[in-house]
N, C-alpha and C positions, 0 to 999 in steps of 0.2 A: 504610235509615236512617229514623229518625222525625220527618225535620226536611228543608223542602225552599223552597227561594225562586225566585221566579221572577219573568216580565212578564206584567203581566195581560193580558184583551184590550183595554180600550177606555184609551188614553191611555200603554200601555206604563209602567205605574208597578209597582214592585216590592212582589211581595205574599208574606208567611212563614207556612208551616203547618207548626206540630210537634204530636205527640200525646204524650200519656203509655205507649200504649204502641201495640206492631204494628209495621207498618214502610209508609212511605206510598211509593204506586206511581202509574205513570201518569196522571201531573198534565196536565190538559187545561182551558184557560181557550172562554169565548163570549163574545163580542159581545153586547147585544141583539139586531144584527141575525139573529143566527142562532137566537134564542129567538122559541119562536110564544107568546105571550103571550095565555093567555085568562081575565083574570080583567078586573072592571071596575073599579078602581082604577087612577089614572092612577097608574103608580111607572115610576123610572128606576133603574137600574142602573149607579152612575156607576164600578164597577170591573167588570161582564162579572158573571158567574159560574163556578165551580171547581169543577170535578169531578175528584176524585179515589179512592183505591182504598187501604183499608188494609187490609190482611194481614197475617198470625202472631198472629192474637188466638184467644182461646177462644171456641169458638162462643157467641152469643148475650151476646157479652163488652158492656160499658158502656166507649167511650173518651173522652178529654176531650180536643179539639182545638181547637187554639188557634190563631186567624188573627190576625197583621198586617198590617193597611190602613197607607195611605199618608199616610192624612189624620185627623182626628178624627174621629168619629161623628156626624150630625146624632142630633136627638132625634127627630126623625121616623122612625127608620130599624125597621125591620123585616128579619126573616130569613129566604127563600124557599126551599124544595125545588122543584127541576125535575126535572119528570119528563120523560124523552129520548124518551121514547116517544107521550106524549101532547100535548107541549108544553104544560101544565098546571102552573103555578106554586099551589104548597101554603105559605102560612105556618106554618111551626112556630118562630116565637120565642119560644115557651113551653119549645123545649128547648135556648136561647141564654142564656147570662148574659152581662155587662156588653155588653149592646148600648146604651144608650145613658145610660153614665157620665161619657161625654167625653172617655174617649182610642179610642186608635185598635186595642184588641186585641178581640178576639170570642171567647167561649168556647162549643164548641157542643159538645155532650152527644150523641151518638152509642151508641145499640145496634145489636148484627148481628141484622138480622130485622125492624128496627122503623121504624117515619117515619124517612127520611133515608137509608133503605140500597135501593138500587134495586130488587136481587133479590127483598125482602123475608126470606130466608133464613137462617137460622141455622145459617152455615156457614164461620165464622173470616174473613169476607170483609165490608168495607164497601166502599160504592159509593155515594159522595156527591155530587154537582153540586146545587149551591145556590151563594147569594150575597146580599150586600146590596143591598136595595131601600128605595129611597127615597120614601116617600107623599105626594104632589103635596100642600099644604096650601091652603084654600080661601083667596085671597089678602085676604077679610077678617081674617083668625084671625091676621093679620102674620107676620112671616117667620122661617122656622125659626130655630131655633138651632144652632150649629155645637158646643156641648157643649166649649170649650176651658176654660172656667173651671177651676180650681184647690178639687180638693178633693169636686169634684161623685161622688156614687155610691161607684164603685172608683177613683178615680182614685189614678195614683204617687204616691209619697211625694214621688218630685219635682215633680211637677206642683202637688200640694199646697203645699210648703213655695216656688216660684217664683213662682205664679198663676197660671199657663196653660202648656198643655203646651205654646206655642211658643214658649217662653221658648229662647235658646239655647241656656240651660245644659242646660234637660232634651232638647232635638235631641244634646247631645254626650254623654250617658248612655244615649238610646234607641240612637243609631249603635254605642256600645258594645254595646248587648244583643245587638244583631242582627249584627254581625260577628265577636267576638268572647266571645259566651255560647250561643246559639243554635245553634252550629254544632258545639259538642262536649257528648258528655252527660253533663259536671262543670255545668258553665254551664245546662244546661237543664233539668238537677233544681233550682241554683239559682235560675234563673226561677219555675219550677213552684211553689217555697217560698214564692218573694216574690208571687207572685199569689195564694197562698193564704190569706198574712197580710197581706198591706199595707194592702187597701181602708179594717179600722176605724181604721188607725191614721192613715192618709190623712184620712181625715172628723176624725178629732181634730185634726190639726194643721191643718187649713185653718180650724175654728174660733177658732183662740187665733192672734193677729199675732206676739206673741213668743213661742211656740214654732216658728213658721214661720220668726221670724230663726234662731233658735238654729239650727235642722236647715239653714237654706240656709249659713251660718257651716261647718258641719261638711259639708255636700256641696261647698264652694267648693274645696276641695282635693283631692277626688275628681275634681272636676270636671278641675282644671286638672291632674291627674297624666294624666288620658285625652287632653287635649285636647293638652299637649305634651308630650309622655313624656320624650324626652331632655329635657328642661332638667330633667322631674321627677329624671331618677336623677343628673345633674349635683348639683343644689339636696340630694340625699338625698347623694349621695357627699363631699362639702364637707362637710354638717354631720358625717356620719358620720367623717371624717376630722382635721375639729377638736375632737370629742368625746376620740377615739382618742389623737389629740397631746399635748390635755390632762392626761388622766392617766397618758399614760406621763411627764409633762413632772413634777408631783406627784411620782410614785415614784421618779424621779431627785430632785429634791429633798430626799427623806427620806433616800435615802438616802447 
């Protein structure tokens, strides 16, 4: 399968990795305690790091894998390869998109053979352990940002049209994603879409206040058909039913 969720190591908080293609294998999370750390930047690791193993690609193949964090992105955040062997942490967030837009999804650009793939080989095989680190800021320069704002970078259409990804409404649309989109591959070609289009249309609606009402107006009913299903198809089967009443109720009168 190309889609797999788990507990990370430090805090036991649930983390999702799908790719667009291959198939992901042997998901192994670290601690820091178990990372030998030799660069001189003081960074924290506040999910561990993931190393994982994708298979069934063509050799020297490019895959797009896609991680969800628990929490939003500081701005500060950086993307590190570890190497298991040297214990030598390598920045490559030059082959990361939305790391720091303010929600909480990672996109990281994967070749077999290249930065990121451990064997170095071009042999249908990735072999990735990396993760999120975070760059201690010098505590005059005042204190990070947590990146939750509405609208920043890529951020969701929901996040956008709400203000902040910790709006309820967009926690009961991301629970959506992830339990029921993520998990079959109808749903996660349509993620795949929606990440591919949403960012500019995100940045326009966080721009205009009444475009933001109109889209949170049209997401308010999405919202609450996820949020309580049964009342949704109760409230849907009533209407549907007084519609139905109505005009058979009509063509008995005509005729």
């Amino acid at each position: 399968d190309n889609v797999a969720t788990f507990f990370n190591a430090v805090g036991k908080k649930i983390v999702s990795i799908y790719t667009d293609k291959g198939s992901l294998q042997e998901i192994r999370t670290y601690s820091p305690e178990d990372i030998g750390i030799t660069t001189g930047e003081k960074i924290t690791f506040p999910y561990g790091l993931f190393d994982y193993v994708i298979t069934d690609i063509q050799p020297g193949d490019t895959v797009s894998v896609y991680i969800i964090l628990p929490e939003s992105i500081p701005s500060n955040s950086r993307w590190y390869y570890y190497d298991v062997k040297t214990g030598e942490l390598t920045d490559y967030s030059q082959n990361v998109e939305s790391l720091t837009d303010g929600d909480n999804i990672v996109l990281v650009k994967l070749t077999d053979g290249a930065m990121g793939d451990t064997n170095g080989q071009k042999d249908g095989i990735i072999d990735d352990p990396s993760g999120l680190g975070i760059v201690e800021k010098d505590t005059s320069s005042g204190s990070s940002s947590s990146g939750g704002g509405g609208g920043g970078g890529g951020c969701f259409i929901a996040t956008a049209a709400y203000g902040s990804y910790l709006e309820p409404e967009v926690e009961v649309l991301r629970e959506f994603r992830d339990r029921y989109l993520l998990t079959n591959s109808i749903g996660r070609y349509i993620v795949k879409l929606y990440y591919a289009t949403s960012p500019p249309v995100a940045r326009y609606i966080a721009g205009h206040e009444a475009l933001r009402l109109v889209v949170r107006a049209a997401l308010t009913p999405v919202v609450y058909s996820v949020k309580y299903p049964v009342v949704s198809v109760l409230i849907v089967g009533f209407v549907t039913g007084g519609i139905l009443y109505r005009r058979r109720k009509r063509r008995h009168c005509r005729t």
